[in-house]
Residue frames relative to the residue before (quaternion, step in Angstrom):
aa qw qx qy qz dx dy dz
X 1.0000 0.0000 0.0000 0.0000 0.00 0.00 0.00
X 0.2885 -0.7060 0.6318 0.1381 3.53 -0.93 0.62
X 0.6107 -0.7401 0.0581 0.2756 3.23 -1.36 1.09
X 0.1021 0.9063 -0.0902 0.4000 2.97 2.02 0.52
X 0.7684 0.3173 0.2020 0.5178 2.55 0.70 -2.04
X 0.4247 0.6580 -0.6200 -0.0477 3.52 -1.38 -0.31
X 0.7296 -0.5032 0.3865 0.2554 3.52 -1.74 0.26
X 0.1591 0.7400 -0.6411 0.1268 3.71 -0.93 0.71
X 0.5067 -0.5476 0.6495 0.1469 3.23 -1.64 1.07
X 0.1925 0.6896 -0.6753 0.1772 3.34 -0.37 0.83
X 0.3673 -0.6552 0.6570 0.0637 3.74 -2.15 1.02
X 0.0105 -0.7961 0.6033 0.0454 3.52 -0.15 1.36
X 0.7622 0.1338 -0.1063 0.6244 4.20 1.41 -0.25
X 0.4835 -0.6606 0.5473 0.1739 3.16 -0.24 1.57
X 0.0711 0.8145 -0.4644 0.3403 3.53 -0.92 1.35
X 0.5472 -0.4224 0.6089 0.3891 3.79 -1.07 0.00
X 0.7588 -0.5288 0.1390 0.3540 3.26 -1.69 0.87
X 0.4714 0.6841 -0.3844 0.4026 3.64 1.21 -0.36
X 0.6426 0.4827 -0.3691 0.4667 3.62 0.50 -0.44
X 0.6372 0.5264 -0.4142 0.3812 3.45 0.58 0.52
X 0.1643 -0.8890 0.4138 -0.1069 3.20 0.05 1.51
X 0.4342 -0.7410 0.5067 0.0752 3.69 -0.72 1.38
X 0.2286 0.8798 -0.4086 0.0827 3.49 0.16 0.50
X 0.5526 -0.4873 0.5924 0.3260 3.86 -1.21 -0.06
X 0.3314 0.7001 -0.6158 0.1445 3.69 -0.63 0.77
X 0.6567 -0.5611 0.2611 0.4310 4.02 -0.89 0.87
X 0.5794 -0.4664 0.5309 0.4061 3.40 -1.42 0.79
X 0.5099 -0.5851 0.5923 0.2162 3.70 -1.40 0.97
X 0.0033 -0.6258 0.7690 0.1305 3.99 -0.70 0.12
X 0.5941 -0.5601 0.5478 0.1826 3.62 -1.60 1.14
X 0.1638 -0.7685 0.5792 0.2169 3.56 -0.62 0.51
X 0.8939 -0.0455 0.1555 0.4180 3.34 -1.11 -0.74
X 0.8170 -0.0860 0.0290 0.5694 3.94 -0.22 0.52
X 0.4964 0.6568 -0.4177 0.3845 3.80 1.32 0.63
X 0.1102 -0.6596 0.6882 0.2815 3.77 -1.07 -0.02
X 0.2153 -0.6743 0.6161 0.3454 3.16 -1.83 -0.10
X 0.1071 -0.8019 0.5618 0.1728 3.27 -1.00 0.42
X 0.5047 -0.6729 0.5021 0.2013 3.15 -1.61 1.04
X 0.4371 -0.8247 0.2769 0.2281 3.94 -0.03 1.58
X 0.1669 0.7646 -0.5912 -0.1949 3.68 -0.39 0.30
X 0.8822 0.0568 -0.1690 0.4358 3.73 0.49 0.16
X 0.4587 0.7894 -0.4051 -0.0479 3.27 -0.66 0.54
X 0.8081 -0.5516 0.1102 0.1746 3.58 -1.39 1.61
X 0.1514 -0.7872 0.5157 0.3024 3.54 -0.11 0.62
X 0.2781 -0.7579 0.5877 -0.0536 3.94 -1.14 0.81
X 0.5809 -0.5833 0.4633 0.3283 3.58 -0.88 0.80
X 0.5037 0.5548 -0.4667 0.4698 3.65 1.13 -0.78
X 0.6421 0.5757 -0.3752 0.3398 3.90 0.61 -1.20
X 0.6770 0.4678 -0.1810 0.5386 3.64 0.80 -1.75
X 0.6783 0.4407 -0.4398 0.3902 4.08 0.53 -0.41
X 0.6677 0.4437 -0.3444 0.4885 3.60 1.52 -1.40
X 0.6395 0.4902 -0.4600 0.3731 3.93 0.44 -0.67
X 0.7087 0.6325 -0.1512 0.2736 4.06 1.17 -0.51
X 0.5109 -0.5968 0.3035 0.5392 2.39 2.36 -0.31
X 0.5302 0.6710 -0.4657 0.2273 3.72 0.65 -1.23
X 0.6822 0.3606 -0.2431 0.5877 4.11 0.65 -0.60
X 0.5840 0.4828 -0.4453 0.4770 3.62 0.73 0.07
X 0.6171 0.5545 -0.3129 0.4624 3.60 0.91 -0.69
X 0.6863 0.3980 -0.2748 0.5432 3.39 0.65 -1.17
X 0.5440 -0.5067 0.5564 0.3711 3.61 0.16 0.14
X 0.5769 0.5143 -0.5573 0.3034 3.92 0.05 0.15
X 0.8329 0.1356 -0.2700 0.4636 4.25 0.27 0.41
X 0.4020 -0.7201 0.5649 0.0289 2.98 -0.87 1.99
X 0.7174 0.4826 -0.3134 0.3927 4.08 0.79 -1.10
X 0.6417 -0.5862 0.4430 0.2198 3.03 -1.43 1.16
X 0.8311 0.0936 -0.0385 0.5468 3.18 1.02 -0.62
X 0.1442 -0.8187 0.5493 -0.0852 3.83 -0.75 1.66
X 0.3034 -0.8050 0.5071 0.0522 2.93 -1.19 1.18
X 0.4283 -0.7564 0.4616 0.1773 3.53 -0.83 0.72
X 0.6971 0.5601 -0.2624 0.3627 3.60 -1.07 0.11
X 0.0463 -0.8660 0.4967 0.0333 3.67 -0.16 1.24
X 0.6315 0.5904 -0.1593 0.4766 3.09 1.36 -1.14
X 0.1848 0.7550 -0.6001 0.1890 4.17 -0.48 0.68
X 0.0603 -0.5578 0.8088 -0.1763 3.16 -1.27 1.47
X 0.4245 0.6279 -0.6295 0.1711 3.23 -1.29 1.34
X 0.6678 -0.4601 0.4550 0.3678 3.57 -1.41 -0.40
X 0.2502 -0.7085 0.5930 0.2894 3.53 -0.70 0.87
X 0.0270 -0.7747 0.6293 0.0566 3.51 -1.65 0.77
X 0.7917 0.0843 -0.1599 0.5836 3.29 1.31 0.70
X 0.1790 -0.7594 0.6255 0.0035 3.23 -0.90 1.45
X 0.2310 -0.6761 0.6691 0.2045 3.96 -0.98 0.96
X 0.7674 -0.5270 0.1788 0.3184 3.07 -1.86 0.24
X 0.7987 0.4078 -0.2436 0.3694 3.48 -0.99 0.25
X 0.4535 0.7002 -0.2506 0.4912 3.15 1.71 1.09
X 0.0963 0.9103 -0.3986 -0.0560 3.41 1.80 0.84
X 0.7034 0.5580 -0.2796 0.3401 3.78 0.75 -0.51
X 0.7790 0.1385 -0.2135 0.5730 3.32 1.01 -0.41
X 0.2676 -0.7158 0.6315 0.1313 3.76 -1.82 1.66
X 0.7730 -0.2665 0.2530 0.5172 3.71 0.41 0.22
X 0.9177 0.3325 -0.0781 0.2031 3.14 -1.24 0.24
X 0.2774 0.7354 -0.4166 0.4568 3.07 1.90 0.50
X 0.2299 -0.7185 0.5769 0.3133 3.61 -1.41 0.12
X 0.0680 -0.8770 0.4736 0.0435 3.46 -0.46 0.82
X 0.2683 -0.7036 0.6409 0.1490 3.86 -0.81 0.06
X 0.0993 0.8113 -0.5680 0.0963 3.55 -0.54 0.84
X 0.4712 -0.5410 0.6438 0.2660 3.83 -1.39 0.20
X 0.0894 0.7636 -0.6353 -0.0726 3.51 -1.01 0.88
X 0.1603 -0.8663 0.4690 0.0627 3.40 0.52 1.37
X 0.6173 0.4514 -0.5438 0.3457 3.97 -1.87 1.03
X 0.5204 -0.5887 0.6026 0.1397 2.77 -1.62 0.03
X 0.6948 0.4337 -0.1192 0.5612 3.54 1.05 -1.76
X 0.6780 0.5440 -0.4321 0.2401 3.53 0.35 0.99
X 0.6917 -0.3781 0.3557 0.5020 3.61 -1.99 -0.20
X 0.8197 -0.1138 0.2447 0.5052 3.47 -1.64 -0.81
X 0.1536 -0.7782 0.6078 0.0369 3.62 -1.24 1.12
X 0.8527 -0.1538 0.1576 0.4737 3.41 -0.81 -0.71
X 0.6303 0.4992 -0.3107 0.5069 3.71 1.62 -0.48
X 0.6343 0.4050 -0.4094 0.5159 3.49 0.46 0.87
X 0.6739 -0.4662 0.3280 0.4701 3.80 -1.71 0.80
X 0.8247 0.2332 -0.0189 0.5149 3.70 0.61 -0.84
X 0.1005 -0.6749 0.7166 -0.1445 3.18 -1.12 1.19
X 0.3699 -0.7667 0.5246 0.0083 3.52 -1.87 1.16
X 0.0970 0.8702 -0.4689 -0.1160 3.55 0.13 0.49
X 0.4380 -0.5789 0.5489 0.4143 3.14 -1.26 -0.56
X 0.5323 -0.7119 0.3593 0.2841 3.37 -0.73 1.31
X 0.7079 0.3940 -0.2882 0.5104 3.82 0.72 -0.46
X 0.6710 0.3295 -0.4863 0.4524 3.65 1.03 0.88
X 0.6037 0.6435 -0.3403 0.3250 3.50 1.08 0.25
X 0.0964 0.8507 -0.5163 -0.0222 3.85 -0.57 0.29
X 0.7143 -0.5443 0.3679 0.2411 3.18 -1.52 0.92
X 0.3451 -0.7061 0.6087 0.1084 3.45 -0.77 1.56
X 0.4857 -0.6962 0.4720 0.2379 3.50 -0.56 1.51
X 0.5091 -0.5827 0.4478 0.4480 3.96 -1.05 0.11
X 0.7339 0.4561 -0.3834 0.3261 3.36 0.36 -0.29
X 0.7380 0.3565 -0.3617 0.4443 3.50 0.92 0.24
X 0.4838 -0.7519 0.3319 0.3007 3.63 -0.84 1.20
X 0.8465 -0.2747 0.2416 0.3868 3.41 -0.97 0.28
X 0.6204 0.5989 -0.1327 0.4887 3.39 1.39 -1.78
X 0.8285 0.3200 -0.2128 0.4074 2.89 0.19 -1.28
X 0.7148 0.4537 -0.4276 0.3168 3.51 0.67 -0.60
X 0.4805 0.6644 -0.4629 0.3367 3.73 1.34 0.05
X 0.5057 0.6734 -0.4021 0.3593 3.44 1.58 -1.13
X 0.7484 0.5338 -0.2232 0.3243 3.99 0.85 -1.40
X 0.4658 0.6444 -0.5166 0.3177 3.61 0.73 -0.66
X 0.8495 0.4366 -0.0798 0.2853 3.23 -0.29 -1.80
X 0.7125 0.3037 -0.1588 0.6123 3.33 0.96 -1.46
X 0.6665 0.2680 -0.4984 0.4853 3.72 -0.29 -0.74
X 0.7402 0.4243 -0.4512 0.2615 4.21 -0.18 -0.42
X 0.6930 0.4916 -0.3566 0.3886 3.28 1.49 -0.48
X 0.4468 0.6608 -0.3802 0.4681 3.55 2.13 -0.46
X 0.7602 0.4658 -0.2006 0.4060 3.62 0.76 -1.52
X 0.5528 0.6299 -0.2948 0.4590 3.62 1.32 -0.35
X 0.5404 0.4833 -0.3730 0.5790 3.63 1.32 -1.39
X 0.7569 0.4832 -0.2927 0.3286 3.36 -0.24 -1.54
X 0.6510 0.3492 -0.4520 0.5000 3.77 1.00 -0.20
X 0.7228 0.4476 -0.3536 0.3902 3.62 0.34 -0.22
X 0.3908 0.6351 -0.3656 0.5569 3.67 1.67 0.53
X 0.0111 0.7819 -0.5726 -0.2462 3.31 1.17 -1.20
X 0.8862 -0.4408 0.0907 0.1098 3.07 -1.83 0.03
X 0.5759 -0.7363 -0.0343 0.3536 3.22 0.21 1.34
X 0.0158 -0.8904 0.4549 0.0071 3.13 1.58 -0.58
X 0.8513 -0.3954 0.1279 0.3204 3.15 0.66 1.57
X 0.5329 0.7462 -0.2201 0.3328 3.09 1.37 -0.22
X 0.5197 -0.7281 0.4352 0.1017 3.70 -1.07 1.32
X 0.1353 -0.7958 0.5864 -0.0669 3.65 0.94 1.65
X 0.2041 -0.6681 0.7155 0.0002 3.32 -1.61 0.80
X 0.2251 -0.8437 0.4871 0.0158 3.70 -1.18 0.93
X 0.0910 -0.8722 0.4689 0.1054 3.04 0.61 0.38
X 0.7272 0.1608 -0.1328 0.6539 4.05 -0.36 0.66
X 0.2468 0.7225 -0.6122 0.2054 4.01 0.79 0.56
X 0.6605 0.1824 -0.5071 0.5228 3.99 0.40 0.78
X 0.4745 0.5245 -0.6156 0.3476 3.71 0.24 0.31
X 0.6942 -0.3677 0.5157 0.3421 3.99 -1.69 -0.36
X 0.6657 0.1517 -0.4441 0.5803 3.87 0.07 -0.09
X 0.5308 0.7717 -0.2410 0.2543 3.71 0.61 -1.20
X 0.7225 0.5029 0.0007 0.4745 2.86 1.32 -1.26
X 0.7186 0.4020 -0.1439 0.5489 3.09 1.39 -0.87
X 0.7037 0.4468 -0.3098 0.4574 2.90 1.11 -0.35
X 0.5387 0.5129 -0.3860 0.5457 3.61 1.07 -0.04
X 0.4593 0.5020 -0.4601 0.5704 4.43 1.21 -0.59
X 0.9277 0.2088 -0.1542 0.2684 3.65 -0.30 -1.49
X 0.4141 0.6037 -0.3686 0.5729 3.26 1.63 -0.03
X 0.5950 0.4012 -0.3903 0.5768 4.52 0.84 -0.55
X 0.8033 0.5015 -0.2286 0.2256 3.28 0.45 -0.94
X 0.6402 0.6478 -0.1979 0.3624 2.77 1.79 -0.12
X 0.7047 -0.4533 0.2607 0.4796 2.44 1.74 -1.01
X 0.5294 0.6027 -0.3579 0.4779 3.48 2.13 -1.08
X 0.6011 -0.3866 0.6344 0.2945 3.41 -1.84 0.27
X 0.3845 0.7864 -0.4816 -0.0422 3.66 0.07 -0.33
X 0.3124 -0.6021 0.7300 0.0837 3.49 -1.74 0.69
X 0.2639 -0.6405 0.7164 0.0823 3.02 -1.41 1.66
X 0.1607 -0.6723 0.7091 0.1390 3.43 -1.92 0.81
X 0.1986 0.7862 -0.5708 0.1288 3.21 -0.86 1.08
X 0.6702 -0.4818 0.3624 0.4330 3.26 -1.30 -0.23
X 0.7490 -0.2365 0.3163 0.5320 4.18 -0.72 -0.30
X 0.7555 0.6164 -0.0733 0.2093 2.24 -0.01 -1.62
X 0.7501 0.4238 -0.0675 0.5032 2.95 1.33 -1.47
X 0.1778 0.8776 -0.4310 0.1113 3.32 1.56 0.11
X 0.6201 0.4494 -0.2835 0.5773 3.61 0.35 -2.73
X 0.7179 0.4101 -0.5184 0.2182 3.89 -0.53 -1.41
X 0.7549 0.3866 -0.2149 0.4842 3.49 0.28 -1.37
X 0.5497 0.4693 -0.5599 0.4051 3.91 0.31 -0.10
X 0.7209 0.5317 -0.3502 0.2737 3.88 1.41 -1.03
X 0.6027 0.5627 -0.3941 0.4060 3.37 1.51 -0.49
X 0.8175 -0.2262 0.3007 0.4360 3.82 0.26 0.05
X 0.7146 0.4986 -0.2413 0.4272 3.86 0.96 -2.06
X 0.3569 -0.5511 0.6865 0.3125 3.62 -1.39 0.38
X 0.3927 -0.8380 0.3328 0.1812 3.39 -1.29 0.70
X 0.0409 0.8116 -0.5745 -0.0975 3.78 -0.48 0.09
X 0.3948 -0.7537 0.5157 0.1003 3.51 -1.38 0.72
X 0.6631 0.3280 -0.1251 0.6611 3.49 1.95 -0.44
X 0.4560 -0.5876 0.6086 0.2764 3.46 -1.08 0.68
X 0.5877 -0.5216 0.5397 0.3023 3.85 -1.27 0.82
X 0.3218 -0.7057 0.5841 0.2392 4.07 -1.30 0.15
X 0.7727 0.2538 -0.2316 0.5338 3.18 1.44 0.08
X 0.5382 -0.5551 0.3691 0.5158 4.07 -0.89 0.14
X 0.0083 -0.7499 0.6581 -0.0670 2.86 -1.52 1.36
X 0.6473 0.4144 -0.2745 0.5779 3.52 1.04 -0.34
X 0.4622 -0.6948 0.5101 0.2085 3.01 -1.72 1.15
X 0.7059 0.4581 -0.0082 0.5401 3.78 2.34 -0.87
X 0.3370 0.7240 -0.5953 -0.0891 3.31 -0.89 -1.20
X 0.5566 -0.5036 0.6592 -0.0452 2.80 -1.67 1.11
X 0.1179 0.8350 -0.5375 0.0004 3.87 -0.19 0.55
X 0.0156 0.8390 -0.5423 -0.0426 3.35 0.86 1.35
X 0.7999 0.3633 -0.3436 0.3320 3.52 1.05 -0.87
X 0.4929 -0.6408 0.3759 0.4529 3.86 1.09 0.40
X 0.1712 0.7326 -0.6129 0.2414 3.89 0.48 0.60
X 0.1238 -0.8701 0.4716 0.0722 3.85 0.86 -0.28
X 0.9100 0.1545 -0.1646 0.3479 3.76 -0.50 -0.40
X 0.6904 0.4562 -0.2259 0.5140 3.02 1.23 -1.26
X 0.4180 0.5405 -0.5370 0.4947 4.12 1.40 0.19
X 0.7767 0.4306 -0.3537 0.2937 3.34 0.03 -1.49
X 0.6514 0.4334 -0.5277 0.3307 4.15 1.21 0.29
X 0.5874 0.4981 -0.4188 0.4812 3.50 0.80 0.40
X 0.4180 0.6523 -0.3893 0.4982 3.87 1.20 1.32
X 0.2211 -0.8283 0.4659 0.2191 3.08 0.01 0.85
X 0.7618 -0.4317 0.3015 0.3774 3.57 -0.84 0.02
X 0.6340 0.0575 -0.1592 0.7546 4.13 -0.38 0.98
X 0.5749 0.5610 -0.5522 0.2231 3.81 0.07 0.31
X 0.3169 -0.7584 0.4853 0.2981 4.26 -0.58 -0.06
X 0.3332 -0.6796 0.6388 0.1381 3.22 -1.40 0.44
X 0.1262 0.7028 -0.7000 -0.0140 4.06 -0.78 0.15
X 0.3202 -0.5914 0.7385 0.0476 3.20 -1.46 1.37
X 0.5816 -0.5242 0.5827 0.2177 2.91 -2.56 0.07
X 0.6778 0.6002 -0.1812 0.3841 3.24 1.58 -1.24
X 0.1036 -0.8238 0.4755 0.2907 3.92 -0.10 -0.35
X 0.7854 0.2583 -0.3096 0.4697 3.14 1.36 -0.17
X 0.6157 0.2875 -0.4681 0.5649 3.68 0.93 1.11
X 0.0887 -0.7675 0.5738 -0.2717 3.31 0.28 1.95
X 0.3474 -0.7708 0.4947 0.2010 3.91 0.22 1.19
X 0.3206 -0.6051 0.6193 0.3841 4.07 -0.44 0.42
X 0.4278 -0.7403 0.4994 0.1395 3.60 -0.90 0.77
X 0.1616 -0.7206 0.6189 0.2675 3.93 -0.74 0.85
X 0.9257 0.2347 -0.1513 0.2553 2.21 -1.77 -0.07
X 0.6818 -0.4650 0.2161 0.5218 4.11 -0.62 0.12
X 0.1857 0.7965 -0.4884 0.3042 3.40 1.02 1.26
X 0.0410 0.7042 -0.6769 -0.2103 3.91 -0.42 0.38
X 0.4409 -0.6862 0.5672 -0.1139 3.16 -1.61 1.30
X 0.4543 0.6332 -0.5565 0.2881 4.16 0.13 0.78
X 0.2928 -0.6847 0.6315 0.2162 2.80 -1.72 0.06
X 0.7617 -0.3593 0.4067 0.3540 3.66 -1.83 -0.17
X 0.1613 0.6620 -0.7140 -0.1611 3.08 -1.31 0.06
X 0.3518 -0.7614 0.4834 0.2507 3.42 -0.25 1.17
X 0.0800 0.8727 -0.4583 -0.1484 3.21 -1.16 0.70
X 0.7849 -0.3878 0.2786 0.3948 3.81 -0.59 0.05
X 0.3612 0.7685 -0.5056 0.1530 3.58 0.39 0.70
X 0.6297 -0.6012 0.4520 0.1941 3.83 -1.14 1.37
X 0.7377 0.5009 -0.0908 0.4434 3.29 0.83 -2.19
X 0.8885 0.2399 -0.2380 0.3104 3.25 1.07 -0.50
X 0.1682 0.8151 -0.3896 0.3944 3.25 2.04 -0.13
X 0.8164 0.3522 -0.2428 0.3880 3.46 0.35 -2.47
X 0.4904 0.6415 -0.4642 0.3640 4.11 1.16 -0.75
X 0.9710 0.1363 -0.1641 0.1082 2.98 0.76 -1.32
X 0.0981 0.8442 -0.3376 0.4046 2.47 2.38 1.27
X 0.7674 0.4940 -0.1118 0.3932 3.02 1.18 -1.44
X 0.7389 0.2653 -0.3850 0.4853 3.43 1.31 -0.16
X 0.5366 0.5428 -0.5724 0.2997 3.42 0.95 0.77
X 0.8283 0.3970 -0.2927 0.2658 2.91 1.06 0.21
X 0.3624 0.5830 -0.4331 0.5841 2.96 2.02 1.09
X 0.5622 -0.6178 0.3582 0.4171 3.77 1.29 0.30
X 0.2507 0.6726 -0.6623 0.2150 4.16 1.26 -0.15
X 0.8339 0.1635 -0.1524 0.5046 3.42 -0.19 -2.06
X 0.3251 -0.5995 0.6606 0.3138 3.68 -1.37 -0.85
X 0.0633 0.6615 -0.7222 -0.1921 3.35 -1.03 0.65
X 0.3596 -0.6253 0.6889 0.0715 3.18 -1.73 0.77
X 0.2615 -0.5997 0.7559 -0.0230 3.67 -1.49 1.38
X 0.3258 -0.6655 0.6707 0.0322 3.18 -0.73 1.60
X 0.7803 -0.1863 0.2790 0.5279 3.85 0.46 -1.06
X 0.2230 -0.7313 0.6229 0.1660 3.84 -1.13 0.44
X 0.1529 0.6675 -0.7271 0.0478 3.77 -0.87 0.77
X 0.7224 -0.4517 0.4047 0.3322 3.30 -2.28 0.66
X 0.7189 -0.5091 0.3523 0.3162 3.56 -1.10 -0.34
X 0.6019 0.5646 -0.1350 0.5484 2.82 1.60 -1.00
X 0.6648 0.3823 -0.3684 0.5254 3.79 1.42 0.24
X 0.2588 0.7530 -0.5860 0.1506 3.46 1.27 0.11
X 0.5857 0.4895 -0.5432 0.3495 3.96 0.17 -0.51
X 0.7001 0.5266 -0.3445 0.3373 3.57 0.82 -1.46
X 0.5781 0.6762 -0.2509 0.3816 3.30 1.18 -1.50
X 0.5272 0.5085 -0.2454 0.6351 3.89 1.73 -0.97
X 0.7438 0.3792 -0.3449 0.4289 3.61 0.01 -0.92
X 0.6480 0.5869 -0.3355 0.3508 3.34 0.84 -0.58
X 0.6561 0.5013 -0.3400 0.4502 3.29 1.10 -1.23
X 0.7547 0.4844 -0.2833 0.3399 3.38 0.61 -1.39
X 0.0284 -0.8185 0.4091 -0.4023 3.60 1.72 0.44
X 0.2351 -0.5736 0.7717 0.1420 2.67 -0.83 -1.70
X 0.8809 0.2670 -0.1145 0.3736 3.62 -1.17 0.38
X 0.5928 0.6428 -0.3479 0.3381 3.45 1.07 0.46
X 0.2324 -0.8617 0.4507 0.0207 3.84 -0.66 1.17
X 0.6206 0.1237 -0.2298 0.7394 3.19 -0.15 1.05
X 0.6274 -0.4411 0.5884 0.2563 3.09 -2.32 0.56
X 0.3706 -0.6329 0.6746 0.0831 3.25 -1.83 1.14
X 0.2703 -0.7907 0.5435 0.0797 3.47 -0.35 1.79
X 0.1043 -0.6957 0.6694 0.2388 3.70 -1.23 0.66
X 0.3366 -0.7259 0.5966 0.0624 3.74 -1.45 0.61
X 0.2113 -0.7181 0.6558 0.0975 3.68 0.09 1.27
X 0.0354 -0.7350 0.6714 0.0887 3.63 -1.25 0.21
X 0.2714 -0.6966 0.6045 0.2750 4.20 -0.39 1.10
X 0.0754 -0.7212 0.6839 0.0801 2.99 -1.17 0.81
């Protein structure tokens, strides 16, 4: 690529993993309060495999002919536009690039943020791993504020060996909730390590005072809620109608600077864990899709742009 130029995964026909297309598209210049940064890792997410499939095209949420992929980005800043007095280049940062309805994201050599949603990726955690934290730990820590404060209370996880799931069962013990991880067997040792006692079956009767719906299972959580208790999903648009004096929302993750660096910092004091499932180039991002949608993967598959 020339400096001009640079590489980006971009979806011009929603589609099976093939519709993900490597291409040449102009070097970004930072506008106002933005940096650019120069990409060394970033996470592939179910959000990626719904927007390349079309699923947000249906709902009417992406108007552009052409969509980019990638929320997660961990990279080196190499250009800083105006009104950016704190950072001169070269910082490593980890940031949230949050939508659906957009240009080139985190799958490409370069990626734009906004400077007041980005934060410094401590030295002790590698490139990889901090890509794992944006998304999930902010969309874990986001539920868990709208739960408010635990006051004793019997939280439920639902998908507690998956990546939001996970985190949210670390910072959800640490707070203070009672919590119970739902997972598969398998996932037993992982989720016994975050704090959650484990179960593999949802109760037939109300037993939880919360829940966490990391793994979207929707209705059939909200009968194990006890009365005045709350439910928060991942999904906004497969929000469960709520019995009984149940209140019933979900997340919308958003972009936040202040908290990104918190929870940079306790992955890398060991609070949360991120987990690397596997590392491939950019240029395998289709496989890196087929894989997830698989089935059976732990921890986040990391993609690695390289400028050439």
């Amino acid at each position: 690529m020339s400096d001009k130029t640079m590489r980006a995964a971009l979806v011009r026909t929603p589609g099976d993993a093939d519709a993900i297309e490597l291409v040449s598209v102009p070097t970004p210049v930072p506008s106002f309060g933005e940096v650019r940064v120069r990409v060394e890792a970033a996470t592939v997410n179910p959000v990626d495999v719904q927007t390349r499939g079309g699923v947000y095209h249906r709902l009417g949420w992406v108007a552009s002919s052409e969509v980019g992929l990638g929320w997660d980005v961990v990279g080196v800043v190499d250009a800083v536009g105006d009104g950016v007095a704190d950072l001169s280049g070269g910082e490593r940062i980890a940031a949230l690039l949050a939508g659906v309805d957009r240009g080139p994201g985190a799958y490409a050599e370069l990626a734009i943020v906004p400077a007041s949603d980005l934060a410094e990726v401590p030295s002790a955690l590698s490139a990889e791993l901090a890509a794992t934290v944006p998304l999930n730990a902010l969309t874990a820590q986001q539920a868990l504020e709208l739960l408010g404060a635990p006051n004793g209370r019997h939280l439920l996880v639902t998908g507690a060996g998956g990546a939001v799931g996970g985190y949210a069962s670390e910072l959800a013990s640490e707070l203070g909730f009672r919590v119970t991880g739902l997972a598969r067997p398998a996932d037993e040792a992982f989720v016994a390590g975050t704090g959650a006692s484990f179960v593999d079956t949802l109760p037939d009767s109300p037993h939880f005072d919360a829940a966490f719906d990391a793994a979207v299972i929707g209705s059939g959580v909200l009968m194990s809620i006890r009365d005045g208790g709350h439910y928060v999903g991942v999904a906004p648009a497969a929000v469960p109608d709520a019995p009984r004096d149940i209140t019933s929302e979900a997340v919308l993750v958003a972009p936040n600077g202040a908290q990104l660096s918190a929870l940079l910092d306790a992955a890398a004091r060991g609070s949360i864990t991120p987990r690397v499932h596997r590392t491939l180039p950019l240029e395998r991002a289709a496989a890196a899709h087929r894989e997830l949608e698989a089935g059976g993967v732990r921890g986040r598959i990391v993609l690695t742009p390289s400028r050439t």
